[in-house]
mmCIF file of the N, C-alpha and C atoms, coordinates in Angstrom:
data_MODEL
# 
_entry.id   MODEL 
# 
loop_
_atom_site.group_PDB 
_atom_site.id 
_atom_site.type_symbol 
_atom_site.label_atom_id 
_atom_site.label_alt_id 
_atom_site.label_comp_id 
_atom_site.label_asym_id 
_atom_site.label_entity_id 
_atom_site.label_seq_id 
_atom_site.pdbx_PDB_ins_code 
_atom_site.Cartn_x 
_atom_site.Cartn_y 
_atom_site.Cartn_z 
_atom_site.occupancy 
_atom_site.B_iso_or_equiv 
_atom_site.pdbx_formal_charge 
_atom_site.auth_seq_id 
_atom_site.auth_comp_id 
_atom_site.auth_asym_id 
_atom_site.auth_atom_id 
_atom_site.pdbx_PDB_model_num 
ATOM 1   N N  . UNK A 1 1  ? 111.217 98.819  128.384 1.00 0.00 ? 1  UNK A N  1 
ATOM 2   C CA . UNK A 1 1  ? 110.996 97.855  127.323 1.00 0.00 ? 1  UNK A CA 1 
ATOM 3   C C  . UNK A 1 1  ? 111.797 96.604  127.687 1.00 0.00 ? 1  UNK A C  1 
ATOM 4   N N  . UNK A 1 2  ? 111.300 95.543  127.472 1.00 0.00 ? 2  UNK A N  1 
ATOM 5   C CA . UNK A 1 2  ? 111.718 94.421  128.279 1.00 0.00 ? 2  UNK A CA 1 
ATOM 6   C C  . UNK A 1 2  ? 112.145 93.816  127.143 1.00 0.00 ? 2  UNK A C  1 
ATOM 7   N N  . UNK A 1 3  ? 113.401 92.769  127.224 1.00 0.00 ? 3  UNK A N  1 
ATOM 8   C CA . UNK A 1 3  ? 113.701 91.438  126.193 1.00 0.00 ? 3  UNK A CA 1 
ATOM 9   C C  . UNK A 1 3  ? 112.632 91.792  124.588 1.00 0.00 ? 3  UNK A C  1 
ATOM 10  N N  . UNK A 1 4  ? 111.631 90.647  125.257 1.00 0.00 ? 4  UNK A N  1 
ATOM 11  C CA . UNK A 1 4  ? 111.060 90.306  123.839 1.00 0.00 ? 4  UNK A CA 1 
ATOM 12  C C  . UNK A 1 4  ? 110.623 91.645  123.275 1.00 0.00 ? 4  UNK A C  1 
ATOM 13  N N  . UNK A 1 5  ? 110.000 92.540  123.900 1.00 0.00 ? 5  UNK A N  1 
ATOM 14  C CA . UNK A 1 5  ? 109.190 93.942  122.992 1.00 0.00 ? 5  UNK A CA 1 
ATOM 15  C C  . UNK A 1 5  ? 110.562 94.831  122.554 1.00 0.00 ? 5  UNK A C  1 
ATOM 16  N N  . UNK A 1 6  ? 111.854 94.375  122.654 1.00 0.00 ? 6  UNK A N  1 
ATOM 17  C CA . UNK A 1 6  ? 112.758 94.565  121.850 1.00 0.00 ? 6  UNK A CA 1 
ATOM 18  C C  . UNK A 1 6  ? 112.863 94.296  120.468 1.00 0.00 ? 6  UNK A C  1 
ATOM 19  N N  . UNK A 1 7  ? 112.835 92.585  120.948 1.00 0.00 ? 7  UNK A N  1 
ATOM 20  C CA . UNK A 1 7  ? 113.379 91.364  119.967 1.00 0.00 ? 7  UNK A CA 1 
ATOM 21  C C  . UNK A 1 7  ? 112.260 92.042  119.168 1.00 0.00 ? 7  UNK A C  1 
ATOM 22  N N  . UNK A 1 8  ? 110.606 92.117  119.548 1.00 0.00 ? 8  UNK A N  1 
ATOM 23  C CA . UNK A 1 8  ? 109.638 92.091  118.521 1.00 0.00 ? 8  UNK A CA 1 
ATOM 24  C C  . UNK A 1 8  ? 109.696 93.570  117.833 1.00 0.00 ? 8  UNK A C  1 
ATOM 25  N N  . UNK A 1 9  ? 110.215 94.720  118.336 1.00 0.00 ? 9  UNK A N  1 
ATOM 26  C CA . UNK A 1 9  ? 110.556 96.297  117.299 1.00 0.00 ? 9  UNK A CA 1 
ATOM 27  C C  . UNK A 1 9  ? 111.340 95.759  116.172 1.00 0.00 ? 9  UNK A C  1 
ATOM 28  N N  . UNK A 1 10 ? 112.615 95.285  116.492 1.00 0.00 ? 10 UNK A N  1 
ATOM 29  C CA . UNK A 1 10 ? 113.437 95.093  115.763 1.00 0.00 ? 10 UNK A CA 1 
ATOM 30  C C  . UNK A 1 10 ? 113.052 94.126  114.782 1.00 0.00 ? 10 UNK A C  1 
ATOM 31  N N  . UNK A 1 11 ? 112.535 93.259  114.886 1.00 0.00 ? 11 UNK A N  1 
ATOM 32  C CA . UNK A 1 11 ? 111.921 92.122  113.728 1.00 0.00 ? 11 UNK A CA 1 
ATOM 33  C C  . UNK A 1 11 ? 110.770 93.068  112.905 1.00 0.00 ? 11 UNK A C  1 
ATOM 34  N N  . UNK A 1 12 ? 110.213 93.951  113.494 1.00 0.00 ? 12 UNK A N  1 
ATOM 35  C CA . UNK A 1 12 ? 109.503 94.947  112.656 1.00 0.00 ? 12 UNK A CA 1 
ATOM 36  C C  . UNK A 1 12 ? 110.009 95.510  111.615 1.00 0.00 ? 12 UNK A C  1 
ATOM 37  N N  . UNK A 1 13 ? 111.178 96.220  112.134 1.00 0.00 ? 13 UNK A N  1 
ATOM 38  C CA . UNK A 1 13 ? 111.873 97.151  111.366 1.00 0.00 ? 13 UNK A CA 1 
ATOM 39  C C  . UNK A 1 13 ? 113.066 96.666  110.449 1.00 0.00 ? 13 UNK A C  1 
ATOM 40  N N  . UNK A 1 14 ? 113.315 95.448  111.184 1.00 0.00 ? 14 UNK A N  1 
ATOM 41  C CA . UNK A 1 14 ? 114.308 94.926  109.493 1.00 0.00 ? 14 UNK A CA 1 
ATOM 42  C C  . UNK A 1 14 ? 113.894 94.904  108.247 1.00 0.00 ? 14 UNK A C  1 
ATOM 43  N N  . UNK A 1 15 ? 112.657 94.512  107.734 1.00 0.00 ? 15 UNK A N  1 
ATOM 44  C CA . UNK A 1 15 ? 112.112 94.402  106.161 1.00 0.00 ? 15 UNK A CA 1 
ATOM 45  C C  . UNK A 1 15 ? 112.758 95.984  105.811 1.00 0.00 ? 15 UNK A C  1 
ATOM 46  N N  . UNK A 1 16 ? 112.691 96.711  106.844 1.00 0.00 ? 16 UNK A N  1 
ATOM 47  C CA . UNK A 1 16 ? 112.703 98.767  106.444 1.00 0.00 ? 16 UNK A CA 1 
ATOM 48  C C  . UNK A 1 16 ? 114.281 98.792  106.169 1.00 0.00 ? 16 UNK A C  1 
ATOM 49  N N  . UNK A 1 17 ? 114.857 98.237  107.227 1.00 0.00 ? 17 UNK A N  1 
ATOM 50  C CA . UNK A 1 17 ? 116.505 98.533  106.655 1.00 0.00 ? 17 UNK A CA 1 
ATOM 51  C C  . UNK A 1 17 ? 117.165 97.532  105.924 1.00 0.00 ? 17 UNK A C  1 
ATOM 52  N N  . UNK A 1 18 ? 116.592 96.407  105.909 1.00 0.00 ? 18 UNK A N  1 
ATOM 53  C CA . UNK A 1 18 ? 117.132 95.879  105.206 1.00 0.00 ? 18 UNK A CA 1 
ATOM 54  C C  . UNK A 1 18 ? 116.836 96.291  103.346 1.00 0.00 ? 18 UNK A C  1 
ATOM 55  N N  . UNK A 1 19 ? 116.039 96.945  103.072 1.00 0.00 ? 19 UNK A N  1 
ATOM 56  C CA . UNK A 1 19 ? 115.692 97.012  101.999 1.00 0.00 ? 19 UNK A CA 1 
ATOM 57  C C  . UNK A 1 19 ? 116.196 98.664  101.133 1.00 0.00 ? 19 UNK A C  1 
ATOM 58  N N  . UNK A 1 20 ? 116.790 99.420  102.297 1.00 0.00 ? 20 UNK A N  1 
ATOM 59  C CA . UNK A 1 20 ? 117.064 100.863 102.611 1.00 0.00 ? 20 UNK A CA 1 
ATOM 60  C C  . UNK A 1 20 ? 116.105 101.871 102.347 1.00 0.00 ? 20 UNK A C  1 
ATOM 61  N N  . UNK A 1 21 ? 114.800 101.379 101.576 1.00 0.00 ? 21 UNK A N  1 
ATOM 62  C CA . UNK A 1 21 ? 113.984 102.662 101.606 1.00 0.00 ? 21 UNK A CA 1 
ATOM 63  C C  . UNK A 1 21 ? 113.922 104.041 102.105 1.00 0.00 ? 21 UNK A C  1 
ATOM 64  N N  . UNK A 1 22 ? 114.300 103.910 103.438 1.00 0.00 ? 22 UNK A N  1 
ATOM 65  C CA . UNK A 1 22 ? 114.020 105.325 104.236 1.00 0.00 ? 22 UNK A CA 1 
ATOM 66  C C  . UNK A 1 22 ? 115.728 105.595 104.365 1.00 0.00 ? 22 UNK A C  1 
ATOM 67  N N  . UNK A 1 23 ? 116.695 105.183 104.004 1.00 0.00 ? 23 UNK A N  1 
ATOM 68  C CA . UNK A 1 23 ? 118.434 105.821 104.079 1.00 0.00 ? 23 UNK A CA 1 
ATOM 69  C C  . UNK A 1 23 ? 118.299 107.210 103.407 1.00 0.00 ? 23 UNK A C  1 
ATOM 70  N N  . UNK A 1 24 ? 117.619 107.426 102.386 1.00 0.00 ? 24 UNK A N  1 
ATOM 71  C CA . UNK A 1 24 ? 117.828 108.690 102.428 1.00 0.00 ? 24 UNK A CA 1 
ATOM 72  C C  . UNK A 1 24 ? 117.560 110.019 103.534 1.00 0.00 ? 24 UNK A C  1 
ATOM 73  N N  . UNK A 1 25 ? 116.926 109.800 104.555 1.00 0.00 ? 25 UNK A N  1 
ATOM 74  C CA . UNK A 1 25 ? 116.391 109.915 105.354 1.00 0.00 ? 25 UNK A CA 1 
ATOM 75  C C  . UNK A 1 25 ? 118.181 110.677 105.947 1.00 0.00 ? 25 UNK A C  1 
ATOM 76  N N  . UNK A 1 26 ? 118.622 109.668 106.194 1.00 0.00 ? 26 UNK A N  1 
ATOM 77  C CA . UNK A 1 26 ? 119.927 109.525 106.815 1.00 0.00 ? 26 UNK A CA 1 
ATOM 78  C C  . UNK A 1 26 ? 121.018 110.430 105.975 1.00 0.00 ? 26 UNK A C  1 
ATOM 79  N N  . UNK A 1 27 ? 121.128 110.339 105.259 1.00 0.00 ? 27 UNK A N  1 
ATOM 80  C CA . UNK A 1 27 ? 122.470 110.920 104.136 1.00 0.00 ? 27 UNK A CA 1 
ATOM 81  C C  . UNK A 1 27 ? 121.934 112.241 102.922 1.00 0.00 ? 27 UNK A C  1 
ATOM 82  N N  . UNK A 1 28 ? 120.953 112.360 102.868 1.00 0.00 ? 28 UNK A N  1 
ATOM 83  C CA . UNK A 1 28 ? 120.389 112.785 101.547 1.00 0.00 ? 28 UNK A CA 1 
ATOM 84  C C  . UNK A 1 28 ? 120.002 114.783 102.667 1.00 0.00 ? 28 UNK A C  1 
ATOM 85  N N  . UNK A 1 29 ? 120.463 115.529 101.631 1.00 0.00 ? 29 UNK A N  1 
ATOM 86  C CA . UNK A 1 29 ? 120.248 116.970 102.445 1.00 0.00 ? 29 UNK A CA 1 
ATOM 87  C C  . UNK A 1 29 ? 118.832 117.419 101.737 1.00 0.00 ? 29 UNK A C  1 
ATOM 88  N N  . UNK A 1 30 ? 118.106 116.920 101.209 1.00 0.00 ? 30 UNK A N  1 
ATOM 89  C CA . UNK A 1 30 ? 117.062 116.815 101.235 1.00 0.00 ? 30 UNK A CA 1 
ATOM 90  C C  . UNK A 1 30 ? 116.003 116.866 102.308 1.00 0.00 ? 30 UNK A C  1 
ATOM 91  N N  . UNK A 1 31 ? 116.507 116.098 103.183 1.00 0.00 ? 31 UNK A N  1 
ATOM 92  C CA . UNK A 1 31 ? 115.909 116.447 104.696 1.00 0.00 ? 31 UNK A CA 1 
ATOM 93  C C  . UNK A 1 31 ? 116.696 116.872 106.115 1.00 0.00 ? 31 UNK A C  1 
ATOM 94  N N  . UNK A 1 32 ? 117.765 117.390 105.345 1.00 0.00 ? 32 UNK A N  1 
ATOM 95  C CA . UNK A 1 32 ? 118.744 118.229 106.173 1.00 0.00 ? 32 UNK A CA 1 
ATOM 96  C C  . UNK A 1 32 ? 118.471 119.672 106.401 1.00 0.00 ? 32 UNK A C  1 
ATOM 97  N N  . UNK A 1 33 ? 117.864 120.350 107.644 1.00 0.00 ? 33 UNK A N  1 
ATOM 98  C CA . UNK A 1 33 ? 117.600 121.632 107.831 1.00 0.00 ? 33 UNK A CA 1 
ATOM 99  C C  . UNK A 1 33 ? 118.852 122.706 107.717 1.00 0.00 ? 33 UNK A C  1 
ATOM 100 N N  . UNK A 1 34 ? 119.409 122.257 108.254 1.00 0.00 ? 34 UNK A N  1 
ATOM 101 C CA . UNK A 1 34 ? 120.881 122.957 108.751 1.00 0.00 ? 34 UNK A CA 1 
ATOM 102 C C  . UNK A 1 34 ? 121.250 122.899 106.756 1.00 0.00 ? 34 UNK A C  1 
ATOM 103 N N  . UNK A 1 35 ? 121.332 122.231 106.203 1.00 0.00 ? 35 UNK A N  1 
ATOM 104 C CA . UNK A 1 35 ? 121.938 122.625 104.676 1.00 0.00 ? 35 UNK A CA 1 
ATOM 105 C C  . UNK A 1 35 ? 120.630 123.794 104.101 1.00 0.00 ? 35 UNK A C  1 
ATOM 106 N N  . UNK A 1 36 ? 119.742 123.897 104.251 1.00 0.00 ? 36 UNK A N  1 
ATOM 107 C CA . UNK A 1 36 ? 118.780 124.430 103.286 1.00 0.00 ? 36 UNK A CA 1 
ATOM 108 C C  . UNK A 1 36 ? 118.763 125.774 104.149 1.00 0.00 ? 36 UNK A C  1 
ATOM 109 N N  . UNK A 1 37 ? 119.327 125.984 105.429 1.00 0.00 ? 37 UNK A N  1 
ATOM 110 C CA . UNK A 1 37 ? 119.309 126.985 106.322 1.00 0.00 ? 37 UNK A CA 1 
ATOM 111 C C  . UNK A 1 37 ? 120.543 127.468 106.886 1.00 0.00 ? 37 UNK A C  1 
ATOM 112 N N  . UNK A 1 38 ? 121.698 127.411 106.101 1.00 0.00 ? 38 UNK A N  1 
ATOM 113 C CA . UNK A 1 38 ? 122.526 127.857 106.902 1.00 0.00 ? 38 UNK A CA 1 
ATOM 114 C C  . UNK A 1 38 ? 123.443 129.489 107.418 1.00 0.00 ? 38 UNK A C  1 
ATOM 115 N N  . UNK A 1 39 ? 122.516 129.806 107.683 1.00 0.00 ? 39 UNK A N  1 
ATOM 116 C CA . UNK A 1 39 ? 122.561 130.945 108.669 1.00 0.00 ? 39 UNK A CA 1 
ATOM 117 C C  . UNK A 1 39 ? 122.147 129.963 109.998 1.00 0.00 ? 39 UNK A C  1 
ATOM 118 N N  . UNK A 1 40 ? 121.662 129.006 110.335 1.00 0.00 ? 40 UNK A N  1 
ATOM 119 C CA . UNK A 1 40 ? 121.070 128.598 111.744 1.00 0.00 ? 40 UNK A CA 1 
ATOM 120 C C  . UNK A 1 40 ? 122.800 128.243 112.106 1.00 0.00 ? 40 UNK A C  1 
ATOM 121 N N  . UNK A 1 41 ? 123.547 127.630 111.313 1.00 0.00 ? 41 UNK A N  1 
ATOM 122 C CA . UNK A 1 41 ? 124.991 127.132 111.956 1.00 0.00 ? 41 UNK A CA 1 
ATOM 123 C C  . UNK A 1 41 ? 125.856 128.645 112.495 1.00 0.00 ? 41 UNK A C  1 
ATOM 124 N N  . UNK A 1 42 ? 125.530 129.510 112.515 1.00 0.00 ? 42 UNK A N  1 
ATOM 125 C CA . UNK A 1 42 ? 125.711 130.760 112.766 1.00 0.00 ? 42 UNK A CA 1 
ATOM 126 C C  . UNK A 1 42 ? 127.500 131.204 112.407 1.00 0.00 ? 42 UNK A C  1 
ATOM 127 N N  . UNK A 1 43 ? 128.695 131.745 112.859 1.00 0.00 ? 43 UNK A N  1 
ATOM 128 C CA . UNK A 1 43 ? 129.829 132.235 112.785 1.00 0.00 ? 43 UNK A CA 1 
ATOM 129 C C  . UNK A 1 43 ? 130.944 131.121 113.210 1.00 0.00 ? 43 UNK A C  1 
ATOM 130 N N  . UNK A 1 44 ? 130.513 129.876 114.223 1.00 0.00 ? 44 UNK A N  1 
ATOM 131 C CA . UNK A 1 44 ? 131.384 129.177 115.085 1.00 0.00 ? 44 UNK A CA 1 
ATOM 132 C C  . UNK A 1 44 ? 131.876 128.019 113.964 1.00 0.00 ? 44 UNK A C  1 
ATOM 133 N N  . UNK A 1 45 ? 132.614 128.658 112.741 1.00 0.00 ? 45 UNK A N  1 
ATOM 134 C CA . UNK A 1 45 ? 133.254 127.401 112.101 1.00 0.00 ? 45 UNK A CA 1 
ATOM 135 C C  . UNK A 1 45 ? 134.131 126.792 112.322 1.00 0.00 ? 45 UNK A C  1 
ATOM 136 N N  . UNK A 1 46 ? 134.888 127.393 113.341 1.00 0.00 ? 46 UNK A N  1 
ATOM 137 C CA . UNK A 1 46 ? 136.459 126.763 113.900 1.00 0.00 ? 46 UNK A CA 1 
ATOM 138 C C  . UNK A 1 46 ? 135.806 125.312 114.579 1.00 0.00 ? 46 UNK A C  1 
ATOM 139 N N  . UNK A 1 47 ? 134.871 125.384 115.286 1.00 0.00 ? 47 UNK A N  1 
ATOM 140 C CA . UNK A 1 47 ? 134.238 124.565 116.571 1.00 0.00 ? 47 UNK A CA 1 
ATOM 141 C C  . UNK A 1 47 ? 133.538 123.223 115.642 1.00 0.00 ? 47 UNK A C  1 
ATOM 142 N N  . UNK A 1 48 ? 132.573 123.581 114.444 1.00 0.00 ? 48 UNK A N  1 
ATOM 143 C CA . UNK A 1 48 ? 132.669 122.869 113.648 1.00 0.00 ? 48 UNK A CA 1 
ATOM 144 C C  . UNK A 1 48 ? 133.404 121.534 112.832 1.00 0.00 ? 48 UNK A C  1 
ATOM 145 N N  . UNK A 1 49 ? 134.340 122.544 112.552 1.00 0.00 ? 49 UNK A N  1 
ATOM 146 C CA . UNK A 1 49 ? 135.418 122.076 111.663 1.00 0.00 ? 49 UNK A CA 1 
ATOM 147 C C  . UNK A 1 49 ? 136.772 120.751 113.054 1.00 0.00 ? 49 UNK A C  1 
ATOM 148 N N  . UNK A 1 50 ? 136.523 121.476 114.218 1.00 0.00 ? 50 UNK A N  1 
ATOM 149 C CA . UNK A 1 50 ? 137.268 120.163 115.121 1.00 0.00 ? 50 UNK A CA 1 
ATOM 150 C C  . UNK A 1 50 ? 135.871 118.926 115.266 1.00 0.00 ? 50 UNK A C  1 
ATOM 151 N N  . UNK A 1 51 ? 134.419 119.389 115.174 1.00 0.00 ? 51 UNK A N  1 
ATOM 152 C CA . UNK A 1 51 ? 133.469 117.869 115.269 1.00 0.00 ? 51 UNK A CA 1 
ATOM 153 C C  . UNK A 1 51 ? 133.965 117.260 114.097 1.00 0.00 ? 51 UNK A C  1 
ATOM 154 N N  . UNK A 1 52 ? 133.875 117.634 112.691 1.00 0.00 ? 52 UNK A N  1 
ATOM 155 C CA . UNK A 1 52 ? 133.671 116.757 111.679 1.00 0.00 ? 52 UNK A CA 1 
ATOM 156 C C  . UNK A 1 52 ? 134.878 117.387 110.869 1.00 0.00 ? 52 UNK A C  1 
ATOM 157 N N  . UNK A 1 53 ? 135.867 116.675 110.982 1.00 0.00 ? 53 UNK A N  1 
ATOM 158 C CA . UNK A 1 53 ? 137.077 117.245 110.536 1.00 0.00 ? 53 UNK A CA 1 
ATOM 159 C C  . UNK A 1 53 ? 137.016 116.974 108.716 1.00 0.00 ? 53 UNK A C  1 
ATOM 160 N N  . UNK A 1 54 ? 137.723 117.675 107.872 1.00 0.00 ? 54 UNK A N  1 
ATOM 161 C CA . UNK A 1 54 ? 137.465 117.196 106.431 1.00 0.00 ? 54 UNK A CA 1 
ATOM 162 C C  . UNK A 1 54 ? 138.495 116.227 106.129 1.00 0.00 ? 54 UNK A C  1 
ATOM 163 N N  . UNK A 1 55 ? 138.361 115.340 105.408 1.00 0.00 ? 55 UNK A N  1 
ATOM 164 C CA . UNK A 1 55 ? 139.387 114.652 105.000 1.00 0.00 ? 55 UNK A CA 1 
ATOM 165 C C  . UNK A 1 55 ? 140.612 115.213 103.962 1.00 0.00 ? 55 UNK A C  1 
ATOM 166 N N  . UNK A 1 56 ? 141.502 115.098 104.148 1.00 0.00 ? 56 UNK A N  1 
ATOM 167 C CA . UNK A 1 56 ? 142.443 114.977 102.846 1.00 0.00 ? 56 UNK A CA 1 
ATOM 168 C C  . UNK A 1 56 ? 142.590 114.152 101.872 1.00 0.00 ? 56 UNK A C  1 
# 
């Protein structure tokens, strides 16, 4: 993908984020498999818990 057929995706897709329509997409477990299924995250919570540490 060269320069402009960049420049021209991205001028596509701003009206979409700029407006956030599809963010739930992103944040919402609504379309999160792994929450509606979790048996797929299987026993490895230690390994887990060092990716996405919890806050205090």
């Amino acid at each position: 993908m060269n320069k402009a057929e960049l420049a021209e995706l991205l001028a596509r897709g701003h009206p979409y984020g700029r407006e956030g329509k599809y963010h739930l997409f992103k944040i919402s477990v609504a379309f999160d498999s792994i929450a509606k299924n979790s048996q797929w995250r299987g026993n490895d919570v230690k390994s887990l818990a060092k990716m996405a540490p919890v806050m205090k």
